[in-house]
N, C-alpha and C positions, 0 to 999 in steps of 0.2 A: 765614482764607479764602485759597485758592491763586489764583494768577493765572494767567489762560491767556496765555502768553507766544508762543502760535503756533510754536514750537518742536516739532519733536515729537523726542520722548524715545528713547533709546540701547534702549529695551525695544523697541518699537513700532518702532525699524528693520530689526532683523535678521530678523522675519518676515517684513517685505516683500522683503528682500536675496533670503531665501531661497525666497520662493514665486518672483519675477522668476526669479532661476538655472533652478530647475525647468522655469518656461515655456518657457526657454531650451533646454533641454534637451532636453527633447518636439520641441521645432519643428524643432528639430535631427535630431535621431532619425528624426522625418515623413521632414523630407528627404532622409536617405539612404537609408532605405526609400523613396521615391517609384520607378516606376518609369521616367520618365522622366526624360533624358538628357541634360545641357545641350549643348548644338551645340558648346559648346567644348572638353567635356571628350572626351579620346581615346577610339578608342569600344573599348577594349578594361579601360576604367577601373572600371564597375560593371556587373557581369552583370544584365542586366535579368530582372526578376521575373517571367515569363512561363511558364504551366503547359504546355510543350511538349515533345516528345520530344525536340528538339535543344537546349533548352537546359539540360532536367537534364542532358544528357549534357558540352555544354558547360562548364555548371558548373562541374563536377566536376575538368573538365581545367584551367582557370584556375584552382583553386585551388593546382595545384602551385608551388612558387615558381620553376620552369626557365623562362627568359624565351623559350624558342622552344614554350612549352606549348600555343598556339594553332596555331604553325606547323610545330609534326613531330610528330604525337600518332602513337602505335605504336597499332596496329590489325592483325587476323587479316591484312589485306587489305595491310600496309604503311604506307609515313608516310603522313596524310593533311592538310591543312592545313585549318585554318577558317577562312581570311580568305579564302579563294575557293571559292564556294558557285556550284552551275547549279542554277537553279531552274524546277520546271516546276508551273503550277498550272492546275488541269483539275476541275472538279466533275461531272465527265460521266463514268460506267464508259466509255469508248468503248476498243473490244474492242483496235486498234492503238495503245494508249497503255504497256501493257508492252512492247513490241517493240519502239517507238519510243524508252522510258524506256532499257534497256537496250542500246540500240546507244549512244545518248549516253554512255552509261555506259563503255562499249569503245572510244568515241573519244578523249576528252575527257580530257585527262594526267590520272595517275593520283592524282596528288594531292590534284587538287579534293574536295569536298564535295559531295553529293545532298540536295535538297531538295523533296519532294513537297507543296503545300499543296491539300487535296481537300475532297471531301465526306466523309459517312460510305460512300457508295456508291464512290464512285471510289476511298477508302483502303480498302475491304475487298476493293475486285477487285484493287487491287494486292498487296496482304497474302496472297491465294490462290496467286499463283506462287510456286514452291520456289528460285527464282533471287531474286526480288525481297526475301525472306524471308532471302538467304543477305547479302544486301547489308545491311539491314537490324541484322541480328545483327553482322556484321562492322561495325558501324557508319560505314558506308560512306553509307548513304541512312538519310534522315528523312523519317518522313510522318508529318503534320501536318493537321489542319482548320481548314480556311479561318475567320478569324476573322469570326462572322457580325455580332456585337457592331458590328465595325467597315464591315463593307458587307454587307446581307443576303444577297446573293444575287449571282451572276457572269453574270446571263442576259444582260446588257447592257453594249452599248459604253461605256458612260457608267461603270457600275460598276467594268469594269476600271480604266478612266483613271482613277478617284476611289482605287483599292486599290492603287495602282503609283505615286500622285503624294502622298502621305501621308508625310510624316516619318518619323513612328511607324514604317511600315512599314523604313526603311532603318536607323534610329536602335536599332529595338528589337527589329524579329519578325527581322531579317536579323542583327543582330550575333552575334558578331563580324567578320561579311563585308567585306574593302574591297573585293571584286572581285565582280560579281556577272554572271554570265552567264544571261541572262532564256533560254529558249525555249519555243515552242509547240506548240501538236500539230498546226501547218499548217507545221514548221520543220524542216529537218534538216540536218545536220553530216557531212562526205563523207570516208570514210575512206583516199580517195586523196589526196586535199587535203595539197600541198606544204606546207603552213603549221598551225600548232597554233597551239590558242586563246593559249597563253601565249609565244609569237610578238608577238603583240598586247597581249598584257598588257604584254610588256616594250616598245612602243612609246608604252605610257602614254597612253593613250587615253581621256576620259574620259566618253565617250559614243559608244558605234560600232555602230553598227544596220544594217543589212542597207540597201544605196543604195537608195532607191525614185525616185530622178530622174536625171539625164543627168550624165555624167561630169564636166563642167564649175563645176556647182552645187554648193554644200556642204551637202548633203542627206544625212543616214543617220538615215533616218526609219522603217528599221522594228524596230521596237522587241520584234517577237514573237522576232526573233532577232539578239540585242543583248548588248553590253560594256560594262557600268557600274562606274564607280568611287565607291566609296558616298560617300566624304567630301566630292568635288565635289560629287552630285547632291543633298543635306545643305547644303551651302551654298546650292545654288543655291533648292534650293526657303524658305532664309529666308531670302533675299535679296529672290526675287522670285517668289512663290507660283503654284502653278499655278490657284490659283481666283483671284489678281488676273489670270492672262494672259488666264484663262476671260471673267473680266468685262470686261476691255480688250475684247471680240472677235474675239482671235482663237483659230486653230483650236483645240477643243475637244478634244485629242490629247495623253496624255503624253509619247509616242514625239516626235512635231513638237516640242512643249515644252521639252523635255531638248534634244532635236537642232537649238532655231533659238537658245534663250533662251542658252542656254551659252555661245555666240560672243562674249557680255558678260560674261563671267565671267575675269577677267584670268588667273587660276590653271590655267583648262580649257585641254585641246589635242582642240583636236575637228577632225574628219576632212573634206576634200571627196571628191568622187564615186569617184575612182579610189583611195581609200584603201577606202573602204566598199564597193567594186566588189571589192576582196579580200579582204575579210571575209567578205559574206553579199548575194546577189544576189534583188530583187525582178522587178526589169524586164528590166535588162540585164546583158550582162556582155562582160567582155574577147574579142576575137575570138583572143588568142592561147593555143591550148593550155595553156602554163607555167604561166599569170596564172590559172587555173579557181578560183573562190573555196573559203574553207574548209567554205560551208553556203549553205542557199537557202531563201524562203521565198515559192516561188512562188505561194499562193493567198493572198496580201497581196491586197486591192482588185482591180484588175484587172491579177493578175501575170501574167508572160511565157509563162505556160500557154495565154494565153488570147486567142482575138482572134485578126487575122491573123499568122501562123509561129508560132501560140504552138505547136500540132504538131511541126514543124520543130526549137522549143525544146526537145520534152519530150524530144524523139531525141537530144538532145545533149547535153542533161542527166543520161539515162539513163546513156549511154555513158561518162559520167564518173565519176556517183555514183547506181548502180544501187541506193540504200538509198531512194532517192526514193519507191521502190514502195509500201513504209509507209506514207506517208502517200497517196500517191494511191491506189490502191486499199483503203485502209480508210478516207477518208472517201468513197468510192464506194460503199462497201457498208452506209456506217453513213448516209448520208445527211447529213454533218456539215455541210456548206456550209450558211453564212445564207441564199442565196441556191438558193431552191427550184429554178430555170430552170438552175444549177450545180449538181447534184449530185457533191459530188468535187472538186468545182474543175477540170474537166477542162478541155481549151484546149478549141477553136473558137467 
């Protein structure tokens, strides 16, 4: 009769050696298939799995082994870089949205990246222009729909904030972006403007939104026409989330969020009033000629359009950066203002 010595046998190990390995394996494998991204790892490390038109295109270009493959990709159109991407997202066909898309496109150094995130409606009225199609092909511009998986629907203030303060969003749908130039279709970029957006870039800025308060305050809080830098705003949202700042009570803004929370952010260099006063103007701006910012985004809340001089403003504005008309007269005609009593956003 054999004794059970509680021992187990040289046979009965090596299955288990080798199922363990296996498990090992797999979990393994999961994880670098996962499609998400550790905060720590560089974000040009693992091309995120994502079914979009800019990152098959993406892809493909990281694959080469030439270490400047994200930052000089040859294109019909010339070099173009993918770590600084202007993004416009709009689920609305609204008629001034290619005229506006493409003047951006003729300001905005050449090198940048275009990135449309829409609907099926708003990417097929873009896709109908013969210009926007030439961009397109030149791989210049990317359009893309709105991921609904992730926010159903854009009709509200709350949804944007929720679809702009998301990790995911800067970690994954934007890579390989460190530079991210937000704009809107109440926003515009003036082609007389003494200063380029990468003016700013190189002043390292890591959050710089159009001033919405007095020169004094460290305020660049509007965020529809705005300079983000991914890898701070990646920290900052695992550091100190925007649904903890939400539940703290205060303002329920990812624009404010970014532009108050960051000032705790040891790493950040973030801007007060007369930095963001040269950037992108909501309320005010420089009385001096020279100092006219690079963009406006006068039908912010109640921007400089509006109220007493906001007339006065529009004269002065006009005479500066006559592109303005774009948007004020095509959200006049299209009725786009929240606000039914503003149709247009016009001042008085």
């Amino acid at each position: 009769m054999l004794r059970n010595t509680g021992r187990v046998g040289s046979n009965n190990v090596r299955p288990i050696l080798v199922i363990g390995l296996l498990v090992l394996i797999v979990l393994w494998g999961w994880k670098l298939s996962s499609p998400a991204i550790s905060p720590n790892l560089h974000l040009e490390t693992i091309p995120p799995k994502l079914n979009t038109s800019w990152h098959k295109q993406v892809s493909q270009e990281h694959l080469t082994t030439d270490e400047n493959a994200l930052t000089g990709v040859n294109t019909p159109l010339g070099i173009l870089d993918r770590t600084r991407v202007a993004l416009l997202i709009e689920d609305r066909p609204l008629p001034y949205l290619i005229p506006l898309l493409l003047h951006f496109i003729s300001v905005v150094p050449p090198e940048w990246s275009f990135r449309f995130m829409g609907s099926k409606d708003s990417i097929a009225m873009m896709e109908s222009n013969p210009t926007v199609r030439r961009y397109i092909e030149a791989r210049k511009l990317f359009l893309d729909l709105i991921p609904y998986h992730i926010v159903p629907n854009l009709n509200s203030y709350d949804t944007m904030n929720n679809l702009l303060s998301r990790p995911w969003l800067y970690e994954e749908w934007l890579w390989p972006a460190e530079w991210i130039f937000l704009f809107q279709d109440d926003s515009m970029i003036c082609s007389a403007s003494k200063l380029t957006l990468n003016d700013f870039v190189d002043e390292g800025w890591s959050f710089l939104g159009a001033s919405s308060h007095s020169h004094d305050k460290p305020h660049s809080t509007g965020g529809g026409f705005s300079l983000r830098y991914v890898p701070h705003l990646i920290k900052q949202l695992r550091t100190y989330s925007f649904d903890d700042w939400r539940r703290d009570g205060r303002i329920a803004s990812e624009d404010y969020y970014f532009s108050m929370a960051m000032w705790d952010l040891p790493e950040a260099k973030m801007p007060f009033g007369p930095d963001a006063i040269r950037f992108g103007v909501v309320f005010e701006w420089s009385e001096k000629p020279e100092e006219m910012p690079l963009g406006f985004h006068p039908f912010s809340s109640d921007g400089m359009f509006r109220g007493e001089g906001g007339q006065e403003n529009q004269k002065r504005a006009y005479e500066y950066c006559p592109e303005l008309a774009i948007i004020t007269v095509g959200r006049w005609d299209c009725q786009c203002s929240p606000n039914s009593h503003r149709p247009g956003g016009l001042g008085g």
